[in-house]
Backbone as XML, in Angstrom:
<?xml version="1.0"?>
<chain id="A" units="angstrom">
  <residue number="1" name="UNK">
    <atom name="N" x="99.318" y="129.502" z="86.605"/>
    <atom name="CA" x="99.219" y="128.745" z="87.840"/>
    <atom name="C" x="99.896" y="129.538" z="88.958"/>
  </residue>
  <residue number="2" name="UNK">
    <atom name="N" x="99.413" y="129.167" z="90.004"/>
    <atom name="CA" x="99.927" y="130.371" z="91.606"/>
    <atom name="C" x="100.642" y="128.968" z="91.858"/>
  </residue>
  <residue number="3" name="UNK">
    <atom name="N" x="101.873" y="129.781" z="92.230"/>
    <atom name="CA" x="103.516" y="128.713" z="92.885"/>
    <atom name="C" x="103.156" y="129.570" z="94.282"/>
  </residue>
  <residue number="4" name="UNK">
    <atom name="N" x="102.796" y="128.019" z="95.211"/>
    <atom name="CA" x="103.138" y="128.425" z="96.651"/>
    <atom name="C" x="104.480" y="128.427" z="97.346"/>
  </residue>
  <residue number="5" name="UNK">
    <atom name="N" x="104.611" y="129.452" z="98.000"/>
    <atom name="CA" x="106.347" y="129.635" z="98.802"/>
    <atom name="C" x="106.083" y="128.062" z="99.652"/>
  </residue>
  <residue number="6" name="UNK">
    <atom name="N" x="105.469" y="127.190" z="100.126"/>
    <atom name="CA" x="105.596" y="126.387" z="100.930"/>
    <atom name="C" x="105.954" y="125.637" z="99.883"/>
  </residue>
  <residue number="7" name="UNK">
    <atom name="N" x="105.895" y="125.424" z="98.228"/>
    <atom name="CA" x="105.752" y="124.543" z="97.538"/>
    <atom name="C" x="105.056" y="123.292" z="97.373"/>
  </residue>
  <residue number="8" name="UNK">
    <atom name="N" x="103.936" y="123.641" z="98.324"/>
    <atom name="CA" x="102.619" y="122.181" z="98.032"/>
    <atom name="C" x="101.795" y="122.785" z="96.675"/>
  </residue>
  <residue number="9" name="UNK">
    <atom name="N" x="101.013" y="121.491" z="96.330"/>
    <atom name="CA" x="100.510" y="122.232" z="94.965"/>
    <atom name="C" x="98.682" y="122.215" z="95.162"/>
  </residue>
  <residue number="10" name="UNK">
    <atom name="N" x="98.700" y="123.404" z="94.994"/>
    <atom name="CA" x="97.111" y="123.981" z="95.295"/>
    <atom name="C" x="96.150" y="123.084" z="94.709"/>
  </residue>
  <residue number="11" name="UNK">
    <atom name="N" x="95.889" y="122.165" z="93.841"/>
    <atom name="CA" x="95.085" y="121.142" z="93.315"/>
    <atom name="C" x="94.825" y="120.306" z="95.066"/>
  </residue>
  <residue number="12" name="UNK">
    <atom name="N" x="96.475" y="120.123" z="95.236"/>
    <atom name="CA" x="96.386" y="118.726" z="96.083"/>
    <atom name="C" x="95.668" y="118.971" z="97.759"/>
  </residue>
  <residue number="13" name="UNK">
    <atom name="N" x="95.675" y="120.677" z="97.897"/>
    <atom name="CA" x="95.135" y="120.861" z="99.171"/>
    <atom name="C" x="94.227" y="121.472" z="99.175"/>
  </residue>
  <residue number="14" name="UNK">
    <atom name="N" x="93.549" y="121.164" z="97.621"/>
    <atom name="CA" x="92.042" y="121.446" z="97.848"/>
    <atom name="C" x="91.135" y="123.121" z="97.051"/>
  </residue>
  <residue number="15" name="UNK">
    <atom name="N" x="92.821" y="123.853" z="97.236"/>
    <atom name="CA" x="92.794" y="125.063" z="96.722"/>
    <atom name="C" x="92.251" y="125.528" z="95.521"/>
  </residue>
  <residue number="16" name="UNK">
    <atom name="N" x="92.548" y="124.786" z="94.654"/>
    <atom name="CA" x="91.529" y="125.147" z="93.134"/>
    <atom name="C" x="90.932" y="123.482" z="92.801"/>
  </residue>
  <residue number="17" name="UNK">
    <atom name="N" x="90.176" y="123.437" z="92.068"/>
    <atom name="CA" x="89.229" y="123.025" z="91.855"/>
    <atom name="C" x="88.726" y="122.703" z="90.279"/>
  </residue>
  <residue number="18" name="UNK">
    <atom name="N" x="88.405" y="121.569" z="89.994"/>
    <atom name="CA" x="87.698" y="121.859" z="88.502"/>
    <atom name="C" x="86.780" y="123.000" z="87.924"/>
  </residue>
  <residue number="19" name="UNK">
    <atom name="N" x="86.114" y="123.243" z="89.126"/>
    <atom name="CA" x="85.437" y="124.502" z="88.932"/>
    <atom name="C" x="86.020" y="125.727" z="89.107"/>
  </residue>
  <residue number="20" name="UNK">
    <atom name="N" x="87.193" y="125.931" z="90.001"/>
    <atom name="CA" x="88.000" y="127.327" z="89.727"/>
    <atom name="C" x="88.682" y="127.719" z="91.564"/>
  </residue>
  <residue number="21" name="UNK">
    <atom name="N" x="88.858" y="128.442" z="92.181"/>
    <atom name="CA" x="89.479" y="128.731" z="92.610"/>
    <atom name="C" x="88.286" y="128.410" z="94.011"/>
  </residue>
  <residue number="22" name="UNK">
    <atom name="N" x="89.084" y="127.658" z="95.169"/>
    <atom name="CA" x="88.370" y="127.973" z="96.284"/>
    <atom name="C" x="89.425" y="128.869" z="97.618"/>
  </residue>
  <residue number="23" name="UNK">
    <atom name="N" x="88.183" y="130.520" z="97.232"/>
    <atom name="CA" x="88.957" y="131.430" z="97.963"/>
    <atom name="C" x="89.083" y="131.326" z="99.459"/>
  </residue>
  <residue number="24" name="UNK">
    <atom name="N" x="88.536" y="130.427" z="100.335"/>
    <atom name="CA" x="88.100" y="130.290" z="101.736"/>
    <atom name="C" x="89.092" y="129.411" z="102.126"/>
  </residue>
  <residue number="25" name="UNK">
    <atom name="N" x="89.330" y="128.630" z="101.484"/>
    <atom name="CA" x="90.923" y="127.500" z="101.561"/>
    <atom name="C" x="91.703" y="127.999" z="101.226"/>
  </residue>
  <residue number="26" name="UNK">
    <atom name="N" x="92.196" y="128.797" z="100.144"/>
    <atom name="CA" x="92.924" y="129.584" z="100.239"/>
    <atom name="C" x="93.231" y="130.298" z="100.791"/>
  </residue>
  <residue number="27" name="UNK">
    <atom name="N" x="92.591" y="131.402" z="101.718"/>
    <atom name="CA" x="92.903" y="132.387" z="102.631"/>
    <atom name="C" x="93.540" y="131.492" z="104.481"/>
  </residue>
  <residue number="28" name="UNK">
    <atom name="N" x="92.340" y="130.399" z="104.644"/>
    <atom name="CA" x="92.726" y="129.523" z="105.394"/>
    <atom name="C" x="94.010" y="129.017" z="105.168"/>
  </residue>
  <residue number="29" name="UNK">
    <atom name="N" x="94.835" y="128.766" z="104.248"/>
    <atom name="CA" x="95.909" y="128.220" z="103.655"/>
    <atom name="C" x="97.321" y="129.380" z="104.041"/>
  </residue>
  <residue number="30" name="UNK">
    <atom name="N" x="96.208" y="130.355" z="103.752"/>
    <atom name="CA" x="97.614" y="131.532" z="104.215"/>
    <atom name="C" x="97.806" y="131.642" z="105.709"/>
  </residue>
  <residue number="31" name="UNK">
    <atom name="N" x="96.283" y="131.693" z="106.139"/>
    <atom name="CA" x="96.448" y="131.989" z="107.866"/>
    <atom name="C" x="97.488" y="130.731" z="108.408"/>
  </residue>
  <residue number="32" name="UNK">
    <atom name="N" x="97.852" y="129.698" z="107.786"/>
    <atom name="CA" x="98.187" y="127.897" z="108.703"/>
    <atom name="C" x="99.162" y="128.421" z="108.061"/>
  </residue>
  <residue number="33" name="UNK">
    <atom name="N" x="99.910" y="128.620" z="107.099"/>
    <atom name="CA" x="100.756" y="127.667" z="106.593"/>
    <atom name="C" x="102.091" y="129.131" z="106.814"/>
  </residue>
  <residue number="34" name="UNK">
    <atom name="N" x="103.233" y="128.714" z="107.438"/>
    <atom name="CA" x="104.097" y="129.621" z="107.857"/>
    <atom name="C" x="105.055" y="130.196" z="106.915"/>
  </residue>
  <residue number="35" name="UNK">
    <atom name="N" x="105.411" y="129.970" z="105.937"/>
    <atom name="CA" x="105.984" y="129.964" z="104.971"/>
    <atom name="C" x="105.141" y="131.133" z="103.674"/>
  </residue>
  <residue number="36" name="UNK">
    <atom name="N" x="103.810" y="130.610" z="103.513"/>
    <atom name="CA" x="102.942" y="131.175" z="102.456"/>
    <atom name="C" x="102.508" y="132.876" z="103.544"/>
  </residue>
  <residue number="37" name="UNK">
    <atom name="N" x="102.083" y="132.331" z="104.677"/>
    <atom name="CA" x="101.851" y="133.673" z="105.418"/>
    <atom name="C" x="103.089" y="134.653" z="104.915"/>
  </residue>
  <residue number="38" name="UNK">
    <atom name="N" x="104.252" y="134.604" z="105.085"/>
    <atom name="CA" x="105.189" y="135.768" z="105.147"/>
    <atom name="C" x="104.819" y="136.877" z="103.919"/>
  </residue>
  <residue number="39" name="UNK">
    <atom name="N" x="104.049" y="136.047" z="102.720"/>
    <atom name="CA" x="103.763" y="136.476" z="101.611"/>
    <atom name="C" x="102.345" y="136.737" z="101.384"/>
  </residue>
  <residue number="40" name="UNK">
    <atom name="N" x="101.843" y="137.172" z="102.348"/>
    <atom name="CA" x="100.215" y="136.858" z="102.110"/>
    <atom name="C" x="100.119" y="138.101" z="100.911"/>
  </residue>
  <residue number="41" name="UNK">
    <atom name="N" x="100.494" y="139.130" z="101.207"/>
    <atom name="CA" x="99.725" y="140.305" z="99.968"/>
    <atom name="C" x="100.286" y="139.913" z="98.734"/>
  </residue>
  <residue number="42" name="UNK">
    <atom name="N" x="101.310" y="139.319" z="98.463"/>
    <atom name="CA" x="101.477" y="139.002" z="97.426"/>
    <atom name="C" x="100.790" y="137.593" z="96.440"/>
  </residue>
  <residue number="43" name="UNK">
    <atom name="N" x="100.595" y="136.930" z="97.439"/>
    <atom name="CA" x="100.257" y="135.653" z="96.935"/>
    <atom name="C" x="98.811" y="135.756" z="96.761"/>
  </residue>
  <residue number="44" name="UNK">
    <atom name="N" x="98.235" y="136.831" z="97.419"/>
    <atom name="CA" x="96.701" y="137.498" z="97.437"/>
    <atom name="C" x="96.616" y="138.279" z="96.011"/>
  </residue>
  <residue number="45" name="UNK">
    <atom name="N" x="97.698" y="139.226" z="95.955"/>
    <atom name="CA" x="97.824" y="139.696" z="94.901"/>
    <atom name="C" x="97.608" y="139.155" z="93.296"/>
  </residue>
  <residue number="46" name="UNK">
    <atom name="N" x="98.631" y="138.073" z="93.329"/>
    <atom name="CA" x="98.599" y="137.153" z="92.582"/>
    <atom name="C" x="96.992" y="136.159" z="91.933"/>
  </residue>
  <residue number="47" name="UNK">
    <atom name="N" x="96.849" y="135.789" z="92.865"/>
    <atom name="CA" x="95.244" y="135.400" z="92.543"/>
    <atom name="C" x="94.663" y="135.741" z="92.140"/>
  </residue>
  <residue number="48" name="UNK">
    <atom name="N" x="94.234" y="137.292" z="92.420"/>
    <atom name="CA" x="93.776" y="138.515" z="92.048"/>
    <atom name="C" x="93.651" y="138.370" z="90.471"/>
  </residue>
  <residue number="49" name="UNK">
    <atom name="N" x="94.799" y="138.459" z="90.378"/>
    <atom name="CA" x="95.467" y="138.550" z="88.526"/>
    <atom name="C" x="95.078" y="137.715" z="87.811"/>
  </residue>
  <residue number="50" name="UNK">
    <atom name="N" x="94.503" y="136.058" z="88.674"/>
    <atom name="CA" x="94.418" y="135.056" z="88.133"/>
    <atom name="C" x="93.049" y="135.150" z="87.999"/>
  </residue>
  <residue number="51" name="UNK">
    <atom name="N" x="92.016" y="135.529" z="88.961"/>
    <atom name="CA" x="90.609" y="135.494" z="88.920"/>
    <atom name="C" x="90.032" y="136.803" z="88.127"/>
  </residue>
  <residue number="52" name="UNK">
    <atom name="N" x="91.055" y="137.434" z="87.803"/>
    <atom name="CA" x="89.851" y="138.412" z="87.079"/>
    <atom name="C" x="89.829" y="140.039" z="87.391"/>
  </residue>
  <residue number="53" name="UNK">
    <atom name="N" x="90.464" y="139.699" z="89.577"/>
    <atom name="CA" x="89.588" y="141.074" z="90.341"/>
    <atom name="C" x="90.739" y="142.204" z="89.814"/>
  </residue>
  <residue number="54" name="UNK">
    <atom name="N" x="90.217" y="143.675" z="90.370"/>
    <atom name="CA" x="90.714" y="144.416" z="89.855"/>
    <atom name="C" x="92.288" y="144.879" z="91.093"/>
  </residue>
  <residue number="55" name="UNK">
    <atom name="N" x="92.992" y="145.782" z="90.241"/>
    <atom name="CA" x="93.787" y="145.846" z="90.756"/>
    <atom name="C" x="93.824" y="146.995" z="91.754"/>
  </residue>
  <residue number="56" name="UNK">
    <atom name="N" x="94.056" y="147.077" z="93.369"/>
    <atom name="CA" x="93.356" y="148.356" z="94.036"/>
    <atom name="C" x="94.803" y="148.425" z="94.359"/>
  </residue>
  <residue number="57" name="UNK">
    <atom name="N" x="95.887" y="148.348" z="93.250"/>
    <atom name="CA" x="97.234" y="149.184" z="94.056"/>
    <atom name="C" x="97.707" y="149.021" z="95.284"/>
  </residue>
  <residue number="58" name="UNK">
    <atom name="N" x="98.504" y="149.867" z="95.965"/>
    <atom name="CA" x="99.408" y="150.116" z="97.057"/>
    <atom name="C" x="98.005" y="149.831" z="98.116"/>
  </residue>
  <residue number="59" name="UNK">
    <atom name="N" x="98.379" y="148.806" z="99.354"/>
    <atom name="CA" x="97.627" y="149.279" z="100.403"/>
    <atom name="C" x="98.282" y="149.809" z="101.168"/>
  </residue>
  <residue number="60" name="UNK">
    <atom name="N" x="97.250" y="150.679" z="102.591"/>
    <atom name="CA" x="98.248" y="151.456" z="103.341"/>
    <atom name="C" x="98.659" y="151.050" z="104.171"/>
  </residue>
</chain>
């Protein structure tokens, strides 16, 4: 499960889903929410790990 730095829980704002992850609320979620922003590559990162995608390392 992805722990948000704001500590709301991603079920309740829509973020994942019975069917799996909704990435468009999520990213929306990072742009609003002031707390989760400070962490966006990581919490991006994280997902990442959770959905599957691959890992593209260091960005520049």
């Amino acid at each position: 499960m992805l722990d948000l730095l704001c500590g709301k829980d991603p079920l309740e704002l829509g973020l994942r889903t019975y069917e799996g992850w909704n990435i468009t609320a999520f990213l929306d979620h990072l742009s609003s929410c002031e707390k989760c922003s400070k962490s966006k590559e990581s919490l991006i990162d994280k997902l990442n790990s959770i959905i599957g995608g691959e890992d593209i390392g260091e960005r520049p």
